[in-house]
C-alpha positions in Angstrom: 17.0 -7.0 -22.1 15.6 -9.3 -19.2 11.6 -9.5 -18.3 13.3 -8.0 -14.8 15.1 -5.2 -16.1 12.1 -4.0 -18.6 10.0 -4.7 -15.4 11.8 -2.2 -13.0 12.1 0.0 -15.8 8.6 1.0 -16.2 8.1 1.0 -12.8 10.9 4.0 -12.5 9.3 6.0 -15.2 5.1 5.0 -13.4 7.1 6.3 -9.7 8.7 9.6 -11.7 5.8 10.3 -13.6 4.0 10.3 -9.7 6.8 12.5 -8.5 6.1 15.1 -10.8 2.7 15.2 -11.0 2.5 15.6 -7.1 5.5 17.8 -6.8 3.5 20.9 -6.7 1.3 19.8 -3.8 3.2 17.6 -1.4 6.8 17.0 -0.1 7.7 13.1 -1.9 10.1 10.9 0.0 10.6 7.9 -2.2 11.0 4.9 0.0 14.1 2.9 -0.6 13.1 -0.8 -2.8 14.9 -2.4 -0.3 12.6 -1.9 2.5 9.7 -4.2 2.2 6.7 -2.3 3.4 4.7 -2.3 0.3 5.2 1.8 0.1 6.7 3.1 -2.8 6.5 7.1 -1.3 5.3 8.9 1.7 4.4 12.4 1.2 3.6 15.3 3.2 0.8 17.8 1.8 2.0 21.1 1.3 -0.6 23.9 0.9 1.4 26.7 -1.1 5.0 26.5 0.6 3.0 25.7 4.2 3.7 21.6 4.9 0.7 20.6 6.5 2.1 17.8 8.7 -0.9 15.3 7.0 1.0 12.6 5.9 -0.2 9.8 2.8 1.5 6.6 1.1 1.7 5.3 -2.2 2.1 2.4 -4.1 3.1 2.9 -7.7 2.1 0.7 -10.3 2.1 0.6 -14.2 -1.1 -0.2 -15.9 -0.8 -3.5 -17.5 -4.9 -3.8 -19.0 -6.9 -1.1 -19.3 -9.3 0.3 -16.7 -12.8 0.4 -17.6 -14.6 3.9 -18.0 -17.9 4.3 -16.3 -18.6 7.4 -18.3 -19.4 9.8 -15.5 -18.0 11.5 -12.8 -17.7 10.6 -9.3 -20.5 12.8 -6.7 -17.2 12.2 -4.0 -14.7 14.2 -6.1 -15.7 15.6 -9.3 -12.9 12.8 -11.0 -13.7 10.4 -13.7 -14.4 6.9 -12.1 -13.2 3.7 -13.4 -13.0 0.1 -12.8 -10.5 -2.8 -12.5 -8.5 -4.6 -10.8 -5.1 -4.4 -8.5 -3.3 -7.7 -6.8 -2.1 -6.6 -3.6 -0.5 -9.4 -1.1 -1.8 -9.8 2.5 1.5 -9.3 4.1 1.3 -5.9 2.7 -2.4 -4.8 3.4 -1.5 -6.5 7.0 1.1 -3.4 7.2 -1.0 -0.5 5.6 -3.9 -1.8 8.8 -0.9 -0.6 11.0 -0.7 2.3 9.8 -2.4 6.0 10.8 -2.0 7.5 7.8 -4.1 7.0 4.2 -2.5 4.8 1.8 -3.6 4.8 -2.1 -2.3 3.0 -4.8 -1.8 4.7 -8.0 -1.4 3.5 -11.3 0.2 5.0 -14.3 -0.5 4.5 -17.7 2.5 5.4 -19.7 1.4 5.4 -23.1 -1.5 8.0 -22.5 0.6 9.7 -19.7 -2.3 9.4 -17.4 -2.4 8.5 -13.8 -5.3 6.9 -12.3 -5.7 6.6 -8.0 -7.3 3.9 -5.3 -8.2 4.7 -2.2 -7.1 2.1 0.2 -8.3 3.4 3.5 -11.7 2.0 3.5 -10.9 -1.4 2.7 -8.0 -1.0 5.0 -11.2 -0.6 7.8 -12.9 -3.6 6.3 -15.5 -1.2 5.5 -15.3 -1.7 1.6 -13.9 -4.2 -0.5 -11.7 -4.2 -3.3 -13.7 -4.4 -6.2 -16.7 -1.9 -4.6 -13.9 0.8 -4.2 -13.5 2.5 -7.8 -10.1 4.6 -9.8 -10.2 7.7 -10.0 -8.4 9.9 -13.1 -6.3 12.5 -11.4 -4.0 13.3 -13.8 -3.1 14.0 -17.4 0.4 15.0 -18.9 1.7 16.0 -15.9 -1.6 18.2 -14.5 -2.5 17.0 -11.5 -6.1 17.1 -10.2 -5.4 18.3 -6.5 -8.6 20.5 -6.2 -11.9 20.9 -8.3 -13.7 23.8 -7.1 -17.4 23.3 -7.5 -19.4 26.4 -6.5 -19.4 26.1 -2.5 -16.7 23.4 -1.9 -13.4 22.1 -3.3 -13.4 18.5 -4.6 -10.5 16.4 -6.3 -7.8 14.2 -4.7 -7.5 16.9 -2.0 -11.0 16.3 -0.7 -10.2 12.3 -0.7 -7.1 12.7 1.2 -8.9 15.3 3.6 -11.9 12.3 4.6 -9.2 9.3 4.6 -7.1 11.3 6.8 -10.6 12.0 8.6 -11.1 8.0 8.9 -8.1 7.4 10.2 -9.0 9.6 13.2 -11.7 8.2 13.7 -10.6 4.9 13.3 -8.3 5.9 16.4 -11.4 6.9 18.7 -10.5 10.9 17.2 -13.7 13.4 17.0 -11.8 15.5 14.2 -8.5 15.9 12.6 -6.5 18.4 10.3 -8.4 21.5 9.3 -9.4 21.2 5.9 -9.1 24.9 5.3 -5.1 24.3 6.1 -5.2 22.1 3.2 -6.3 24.8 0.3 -10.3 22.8 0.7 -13.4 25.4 0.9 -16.6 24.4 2.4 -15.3 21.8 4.6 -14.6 21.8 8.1 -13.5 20.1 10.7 -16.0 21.1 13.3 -18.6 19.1 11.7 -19.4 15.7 12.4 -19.7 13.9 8.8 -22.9 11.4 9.5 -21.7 8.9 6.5 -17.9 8.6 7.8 -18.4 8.8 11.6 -21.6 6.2 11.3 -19.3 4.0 10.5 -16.6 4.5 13.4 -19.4 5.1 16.4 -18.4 2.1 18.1 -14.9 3.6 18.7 -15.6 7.0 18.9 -17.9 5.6 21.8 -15.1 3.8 23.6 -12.9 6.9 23.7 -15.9 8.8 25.3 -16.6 6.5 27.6 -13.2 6.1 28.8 -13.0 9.8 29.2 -16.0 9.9 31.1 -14.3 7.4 33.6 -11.6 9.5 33.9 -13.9 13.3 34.1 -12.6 14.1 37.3 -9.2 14.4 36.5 -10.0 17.1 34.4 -11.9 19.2 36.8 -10.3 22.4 36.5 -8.6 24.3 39.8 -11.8 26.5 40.0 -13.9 23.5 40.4 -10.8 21.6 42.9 
């Protein structure tokens, strides 16, 4: 059997052993190999049997060396953080910057059944670079870490895709965006201002309000006309 073959092999079982995990919690549309755009899936969160509209893409790939273990849990999520390294090429990470979705890369350890994700919004943003931005353990023979519930809030992959979707908006001049609640998440909401993720986005946040303010008086309502 060729390198190739063995090659595209694995990475059918890494992408079906996404599928599944995920199944439970979001609509998966795998994106056809022929198309260049450095997706493997989109996926639409599903809360229940309620789709949610909040959109996320992934790019599969098979561990190849083991991640290192930093033998505690992440205060972001409540996941198991690890270190290493992914090789993603420019032309790609140029196309995730278009995007106004979060994109993460997963990768799959087949041996141990275990998948492992990055989040890619960030240093989509310039706002973190590769190595600062950690893997996090989500899942385990097929059970897929979606939600940790702590005592007052939910954590897990949920609550990552929840604040990347968060930076997106943000990214686009946008106060707020989905309703956590919407998205199974308690002790989040979306009428609060975040200070460590909109800090980071004031400058465009500012531009939108300043162009609204230019443009006040066309929303003067008839009362006021």
């Amino acid at each position: 059997m060729s390198l190739f073959l063995k090659s595209k092999q694995k990475g059918n079982k890494g992408e079906a052993l996404v599928e599944s995990a995920l199944s439970e919690y979001a609509i998966v549309h795998r994106v056809n190999g022929s198309n260049d755009i450095g997706l493997d899936m989109l996926c639409e969160w599903v809360t229940g049997e309620k789709p949610t509209q909040l959109m996320f893409g992934i790019q599969v790939k098979t561990l190849k060396k083991n991640l290192k273990d930093l033998q505690h849990k992440s205060e972001l999520n409540w996941l198991p953080e690890y270190k290493g390294t992914v090789s993603i090429n420019k032309k790609t990470l140029n196309y995730w910057r278009g995007l106004d979705f979060p994109v993460f890369v997963f990768f799959v350890d087949l041996e141990k059944s275990r998948i492992y994700y990055k989040r890619y919004t960030s240093i989509l943003h310039d706002l973190k670079s590769h190595i600062e931005e950690p893997f996090y353990l989500v899942a385990e023979n097929n059970q897929f870490k979606a939600y940790v519930q702590g005592k007052t809030h939910t954590w897990g992959f949920c609550r990552d895709l929840f604040f990347d979707h968060l930076r997106c908006q943000h990214n686009k001049g946008n106060l707020s965006g989905v309703d956590p609640n919407k998205l199974g998440l308690k002790g989040w909401s979306n009428e609060v201002l975040y200070k460590g993720v909109f800090d980071q986005y004031q400058d465009k946040i500012a531009t939108t309000f300043n162009r609204y303010k230019r443009l006040e008086h066309l929303f003067r309502t008839k009362s006021e006309s």
